[in-house]
ROTORDO-662300 format. One record per residue (C-alpha): residue in three letters; x, y, z. Coordinates in steps of 0.1 Angstrom, whole numbers, always signed. Layout:
// residues N
  lose      x      y      z
   ALA      X      Y      Z
...
END
This chain:
// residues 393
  lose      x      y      z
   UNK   -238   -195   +159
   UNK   -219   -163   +168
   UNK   -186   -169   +187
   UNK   -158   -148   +203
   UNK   -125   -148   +210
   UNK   -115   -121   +235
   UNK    -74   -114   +226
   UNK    -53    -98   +253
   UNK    -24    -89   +245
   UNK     -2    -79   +273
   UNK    +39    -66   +283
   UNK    +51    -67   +318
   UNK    +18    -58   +335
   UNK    +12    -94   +353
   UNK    -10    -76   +379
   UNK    -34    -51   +358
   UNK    -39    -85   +333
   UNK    -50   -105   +356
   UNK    -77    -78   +358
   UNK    -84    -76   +324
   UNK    -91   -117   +322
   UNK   -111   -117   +351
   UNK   -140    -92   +335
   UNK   -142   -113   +305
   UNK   -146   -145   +323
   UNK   -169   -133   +352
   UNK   -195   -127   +327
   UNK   -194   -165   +318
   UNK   -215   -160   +281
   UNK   -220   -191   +258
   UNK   -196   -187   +230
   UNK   -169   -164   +244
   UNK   -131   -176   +245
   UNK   -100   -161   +260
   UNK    -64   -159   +247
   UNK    -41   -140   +265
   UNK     -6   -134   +247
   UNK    +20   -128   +265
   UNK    +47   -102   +252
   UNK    +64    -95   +286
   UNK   +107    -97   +288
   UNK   +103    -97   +322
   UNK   +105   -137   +339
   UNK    +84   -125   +366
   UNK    +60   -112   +349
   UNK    +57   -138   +325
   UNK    +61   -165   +354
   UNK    +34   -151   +376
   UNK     +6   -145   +346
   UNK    +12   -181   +331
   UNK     +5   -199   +366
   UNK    -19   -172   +369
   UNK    -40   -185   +334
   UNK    -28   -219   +348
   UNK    -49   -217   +379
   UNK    -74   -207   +366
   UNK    -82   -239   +352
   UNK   -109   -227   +327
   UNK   -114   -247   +297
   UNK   -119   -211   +279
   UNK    -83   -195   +283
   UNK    -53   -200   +263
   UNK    -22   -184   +272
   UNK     +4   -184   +247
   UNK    +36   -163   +239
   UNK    +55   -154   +206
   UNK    +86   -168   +201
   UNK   +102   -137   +203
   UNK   +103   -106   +226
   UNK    +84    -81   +196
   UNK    +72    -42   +192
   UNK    +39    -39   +196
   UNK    +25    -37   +162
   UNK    +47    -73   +156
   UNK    +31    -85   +188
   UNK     -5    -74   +177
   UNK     -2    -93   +143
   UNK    +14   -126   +155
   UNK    -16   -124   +181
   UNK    -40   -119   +155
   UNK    -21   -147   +134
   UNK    -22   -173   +162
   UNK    -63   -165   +170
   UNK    -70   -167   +137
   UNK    -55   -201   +132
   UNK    -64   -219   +162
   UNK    -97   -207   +167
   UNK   -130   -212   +144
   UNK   -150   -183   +155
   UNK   -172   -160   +139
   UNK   -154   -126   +158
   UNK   -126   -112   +174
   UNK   -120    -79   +195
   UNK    -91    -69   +215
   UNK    -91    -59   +250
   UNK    -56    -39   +264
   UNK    -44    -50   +300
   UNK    -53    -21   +313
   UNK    -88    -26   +304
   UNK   -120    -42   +322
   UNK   -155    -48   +308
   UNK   -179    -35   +333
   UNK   -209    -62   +347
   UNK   -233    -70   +318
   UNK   -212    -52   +294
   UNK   -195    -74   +273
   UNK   -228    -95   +267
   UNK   -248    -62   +261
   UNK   -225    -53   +232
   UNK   -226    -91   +220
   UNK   -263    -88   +216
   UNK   -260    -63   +190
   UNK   -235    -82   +174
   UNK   -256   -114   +169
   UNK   -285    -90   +154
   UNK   -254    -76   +130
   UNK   -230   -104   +125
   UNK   -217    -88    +92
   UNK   -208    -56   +107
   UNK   -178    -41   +129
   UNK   -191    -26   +160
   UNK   -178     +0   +177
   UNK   -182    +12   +214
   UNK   -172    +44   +240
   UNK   -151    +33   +271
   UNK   -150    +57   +301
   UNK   -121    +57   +329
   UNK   -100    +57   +359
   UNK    -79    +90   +361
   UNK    -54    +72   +384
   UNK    -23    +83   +381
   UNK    -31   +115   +403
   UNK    -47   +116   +439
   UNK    -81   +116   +447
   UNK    -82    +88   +420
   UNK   -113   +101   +400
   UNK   -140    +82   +377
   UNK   -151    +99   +344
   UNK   -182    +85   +326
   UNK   -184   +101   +287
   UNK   -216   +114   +269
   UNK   -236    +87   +257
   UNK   -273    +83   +237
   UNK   -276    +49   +248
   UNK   -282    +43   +209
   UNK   -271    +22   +180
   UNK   -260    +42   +152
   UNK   -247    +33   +116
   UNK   -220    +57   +103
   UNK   -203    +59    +73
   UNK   -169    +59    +77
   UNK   -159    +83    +49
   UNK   -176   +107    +74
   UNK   -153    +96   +105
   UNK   -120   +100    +78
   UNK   -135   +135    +71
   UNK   -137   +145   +105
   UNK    -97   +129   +114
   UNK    -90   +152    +87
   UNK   -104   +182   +104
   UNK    -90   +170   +136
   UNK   -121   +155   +151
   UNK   -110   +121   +168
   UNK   -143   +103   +175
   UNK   -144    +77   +205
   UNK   -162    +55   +177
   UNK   -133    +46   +154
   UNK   -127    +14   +152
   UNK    -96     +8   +167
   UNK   -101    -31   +175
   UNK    -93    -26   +212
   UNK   -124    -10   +213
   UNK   -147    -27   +192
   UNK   -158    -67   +184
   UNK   -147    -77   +142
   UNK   -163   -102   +119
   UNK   -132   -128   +109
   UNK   -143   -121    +71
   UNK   -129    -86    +76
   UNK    -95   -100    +88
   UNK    -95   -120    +55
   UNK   -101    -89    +32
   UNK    -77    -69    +55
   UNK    -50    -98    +43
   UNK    -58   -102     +8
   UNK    -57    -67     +7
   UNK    -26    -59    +26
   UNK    -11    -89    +34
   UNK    -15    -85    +68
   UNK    -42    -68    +98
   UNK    -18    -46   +119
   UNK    +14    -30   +107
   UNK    +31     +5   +112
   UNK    +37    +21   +148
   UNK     +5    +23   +160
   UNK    -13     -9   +153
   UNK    -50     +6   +168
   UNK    -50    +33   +140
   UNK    -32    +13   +115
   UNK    -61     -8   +120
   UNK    -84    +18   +118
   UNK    -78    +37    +90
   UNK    -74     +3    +72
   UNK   -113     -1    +84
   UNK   -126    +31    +71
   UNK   -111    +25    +34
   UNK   -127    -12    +32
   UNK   -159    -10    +47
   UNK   -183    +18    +42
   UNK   -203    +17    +70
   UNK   -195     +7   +109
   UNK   -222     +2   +139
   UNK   -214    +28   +170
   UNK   -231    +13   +201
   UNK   -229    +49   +220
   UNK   -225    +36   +254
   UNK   -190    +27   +275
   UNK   -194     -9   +287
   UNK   -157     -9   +292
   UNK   -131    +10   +307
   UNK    -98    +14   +309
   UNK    -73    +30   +340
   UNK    -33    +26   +349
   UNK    -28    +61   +332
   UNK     +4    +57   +350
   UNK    +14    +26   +331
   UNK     -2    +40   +298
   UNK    +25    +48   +268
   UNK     +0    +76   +253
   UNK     -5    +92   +285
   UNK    +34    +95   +291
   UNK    +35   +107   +260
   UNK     +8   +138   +266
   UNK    +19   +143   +301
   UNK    +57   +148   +284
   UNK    +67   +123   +308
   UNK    +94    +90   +302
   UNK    +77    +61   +319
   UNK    +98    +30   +323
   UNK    +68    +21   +296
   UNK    +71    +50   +271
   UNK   +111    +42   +270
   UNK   +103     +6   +265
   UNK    +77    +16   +232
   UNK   +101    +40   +221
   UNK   +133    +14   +223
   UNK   +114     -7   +195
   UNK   +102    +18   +169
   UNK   +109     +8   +135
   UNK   +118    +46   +128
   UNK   +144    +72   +143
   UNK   +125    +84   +180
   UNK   +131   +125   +167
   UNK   +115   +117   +136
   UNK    +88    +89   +148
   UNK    +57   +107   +131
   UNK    +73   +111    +95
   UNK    +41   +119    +79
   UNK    +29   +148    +96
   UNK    +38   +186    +89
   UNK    +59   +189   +122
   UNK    +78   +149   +121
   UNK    +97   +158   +159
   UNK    +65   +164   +172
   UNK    +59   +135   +199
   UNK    +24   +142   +211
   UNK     -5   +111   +210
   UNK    -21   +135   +187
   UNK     +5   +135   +163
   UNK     +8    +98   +164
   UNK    -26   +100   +151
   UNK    -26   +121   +121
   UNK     +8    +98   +113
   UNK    -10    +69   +108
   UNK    -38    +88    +89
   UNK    -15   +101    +65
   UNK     +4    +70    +63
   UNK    -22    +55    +53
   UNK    -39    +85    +27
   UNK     -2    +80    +10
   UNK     +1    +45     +6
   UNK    -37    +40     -2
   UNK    -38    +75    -25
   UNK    -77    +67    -15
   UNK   -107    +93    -24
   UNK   -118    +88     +9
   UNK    -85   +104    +25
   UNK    -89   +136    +31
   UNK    -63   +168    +33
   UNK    -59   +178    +66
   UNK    -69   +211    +80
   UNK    -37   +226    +89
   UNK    -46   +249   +117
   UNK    -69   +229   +135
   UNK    -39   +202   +131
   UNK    -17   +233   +150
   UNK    -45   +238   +178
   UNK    -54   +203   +189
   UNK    -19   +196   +191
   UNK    -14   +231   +212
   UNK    -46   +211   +235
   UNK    -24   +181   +247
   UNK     +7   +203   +247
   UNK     -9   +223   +275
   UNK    -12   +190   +298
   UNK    +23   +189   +297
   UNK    +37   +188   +330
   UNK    +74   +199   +324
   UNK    +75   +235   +317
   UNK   +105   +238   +299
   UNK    +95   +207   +272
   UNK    +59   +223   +273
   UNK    +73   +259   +258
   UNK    +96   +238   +231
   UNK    +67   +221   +220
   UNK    +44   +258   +218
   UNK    +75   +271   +201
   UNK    +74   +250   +172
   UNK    +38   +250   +171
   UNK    +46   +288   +166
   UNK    +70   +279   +138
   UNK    +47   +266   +118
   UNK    +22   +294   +120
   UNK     +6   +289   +151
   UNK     -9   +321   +159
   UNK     -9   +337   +197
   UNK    -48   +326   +207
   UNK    -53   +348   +238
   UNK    -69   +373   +217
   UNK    -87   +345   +195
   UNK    -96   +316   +218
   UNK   -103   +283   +197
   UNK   -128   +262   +187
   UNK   -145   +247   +221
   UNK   -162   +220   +203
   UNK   -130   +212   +190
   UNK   -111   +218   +221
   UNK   -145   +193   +239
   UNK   -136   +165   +210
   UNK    -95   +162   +211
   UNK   -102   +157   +252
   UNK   -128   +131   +245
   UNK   -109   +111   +224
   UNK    -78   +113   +233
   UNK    -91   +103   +270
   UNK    -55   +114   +286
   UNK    -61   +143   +286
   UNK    -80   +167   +316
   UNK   -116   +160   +306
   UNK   -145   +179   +326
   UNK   -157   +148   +347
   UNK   -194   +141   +353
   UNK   -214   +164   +379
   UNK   -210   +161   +405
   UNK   -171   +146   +411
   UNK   -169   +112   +419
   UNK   -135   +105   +437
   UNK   -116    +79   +454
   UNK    -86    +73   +475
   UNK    -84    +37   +468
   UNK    -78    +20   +431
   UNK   -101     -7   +441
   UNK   -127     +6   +449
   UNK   -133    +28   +421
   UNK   -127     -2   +403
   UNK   -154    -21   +420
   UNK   -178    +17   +413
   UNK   -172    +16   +378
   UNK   -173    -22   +368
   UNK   -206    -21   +383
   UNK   -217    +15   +374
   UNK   -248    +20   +348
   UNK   -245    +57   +350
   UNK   -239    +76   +321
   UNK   -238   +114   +310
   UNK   -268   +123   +284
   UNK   -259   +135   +251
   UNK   -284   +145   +231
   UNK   -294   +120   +195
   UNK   -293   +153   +171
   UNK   -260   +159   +181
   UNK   -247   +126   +177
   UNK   -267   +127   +142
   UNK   -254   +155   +131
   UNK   -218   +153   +136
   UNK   -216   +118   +121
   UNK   -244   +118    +97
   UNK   -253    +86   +114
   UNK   -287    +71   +113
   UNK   -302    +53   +141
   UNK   -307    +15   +143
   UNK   -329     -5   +166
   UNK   -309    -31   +195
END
């Protein structure tokens, strides 16, 4: 029998946590358990989410905490470590605190996974764009299809700076346990590095050669105003951002060592850091050189979100330095352009037509979590950018 543990792992965000538990246990499904791990330094914080879980008084959560204050990729893998151990189920997924599973979504992805119980699967979340006013809902493209990809096809496209919604990041997908074995036999550990969702990640695309994308978004996530990546591509220094960037294991100028351009702080960069981490430790066929000018331009797309004008012609001006070229008489790839705002999902993404706005949190909340709408994308695009085949639900 398929079974679940839901992990949440949280820091000083009582309130948007509370959240976060709620959508898993309002969809009361056979099978599914809860643990929520508590990272937070603050006492209130951690004071109101335990009598929170406490009063509750559901059989199916556990709330725990490390014995420690640790970074997050620490945090991630003593959660992991402490789910693994106490729990006998069959698969694991990671939900952030600032994320909710719409109505129906979590069990509609957990059908899929009892029909593939060997395989990771992988799903799209839309958002909350909340940190400006009107608050405004995005829903992404979808098919509404189930599609098998091979994941030396997703590494190709990271290379050529193509961030698909569909990489398995395990905050947005549901893992068979055996994986997590493999991952340690192989590695000695699941999460690791300074991101621990694309540490994970690329980890996934070397080990298994195929993953299931369910292309719909029966999750979302909001708080961009609590969100570390979001700082980071709004050039911004949330009480958040300053809390990641205190526990780096590495020196904060040099935090993306890896890359061509190492002072470069953008989420992007963060991304082809782990990816070429992970090409030099694993010196793996299916780690691909990246290609260095569309490396420059999608950087140059989240740069452009930057609020602060001075930081924001700093950051152009090294792009420029490394042979960015002027592109007002050459604009850029669109599609590429369209893909890095997809993914990265902090950036300003065309919404759906027409606009859906809000003045109050809540009740865009209440829109999305019981939203079925989606945007159509058409099945021979989807098939042709990730060589995928289709599978039936």
């Amino acid at each position: 029998m398929m079974e679940l543990v839901v992990v949440i792992p949280t820091r000083n965000r009582s309130q948007i946590a509370k959240n976060a538990i709620q959508s898993v246990l309002d969809e009361r499904l056979d099978g599914v358990q809860l643990m929520v791990s508590d990272n937070s330094t603050s006492e209130p914080d951690r004071e109101d989410l335990a009598r929170f879980c406490s009063e509750l008084n559901d059989a199916r959560v556990r709330y725990v905490r490390p014995p420690e204050s640790l970074a997050m990729p620490a945090h991630w893998e003593w959660a992991i470590e402490e789910a693994l151990a106490f729990y006998d189920a069959t698969h694991f997924t990671y939900v952030t605190d600032r994320m909710m599973f719409k109505t129906g979504g979590l069990k509609e992805v957990l059908q899929v996974v009892t029909r593939y119980p060997d395989k990771v699967i992988t799903y799209n979340q839309d958002r909350i764009v909340d940190h400006v006013r009107p608050i405004r809902v995005d829903h992404y493209p979808s098919t509404a299809k189930l599609w098998e990809v091979p994941t030396e096809r997703l590494s190709w496209l990271v290379s050529q700076g193509a961030f698909h919604h569909g990489l398995p990041r395990m905050l947005n997908c549901i893992v068979p346990r055996a994986l997590f074995d493999r991952f340690k036999t192989r590695f000695g550990n699941v999460f690791a590095s300074i991101a621990p969702d694309f540490n994970f990640c690329f980890r996934c695309l070397d080990l298994e050669d195929t993953i299931l994308f369910l292309d719909k978004s029966p999750m979302f996530h909001y708080a961009l105003n609590r969100s570390n990546g979001a700082s980071v591509s709004r050039g911004e220094m949330t009480a958040d951002n300053a809390d990641f960037t205190a526990n780096l294991p590495v020196d904060n100028s040099t935090r993306n060592y890896a890359t061509p351009i190492p002072q470069l702080n953008t989420a992007v960069n963060a991304v082809f850091n782990e990816y070429l981490i992970y090409k030099q430790e694993a010196a793996s066929p299916r780690f691909f050189d990246i290609d260095f000018p569309k490396y420059l331009e999608i950087n140059a797309v989240e740069i452009a979100e930057v609020s602060d004008p001075r930081l924001k012609a700093e950051m152009l001006d090294l792009l420029e330095k490394h042979g960015r070229q002027d592109r007002a008489s050459s604009p850029p790839d669109q599609t590429l352009l369209k893909r890095a705002r997809s993914f990265i999902g902090r950036l300003k993404t065309p919404p759906a037509s027409p606009v859906i706005e809000f003045t109050e949190l809540d009740d865009a909340i209440d829109y999305l979590r019981n939203s079925s709408r989606s945007t159509p994308q058409s099945p021979d695009a989807v098939r042709e950018l990730l060589h995928a085949r289709e599978l039936p639900i």
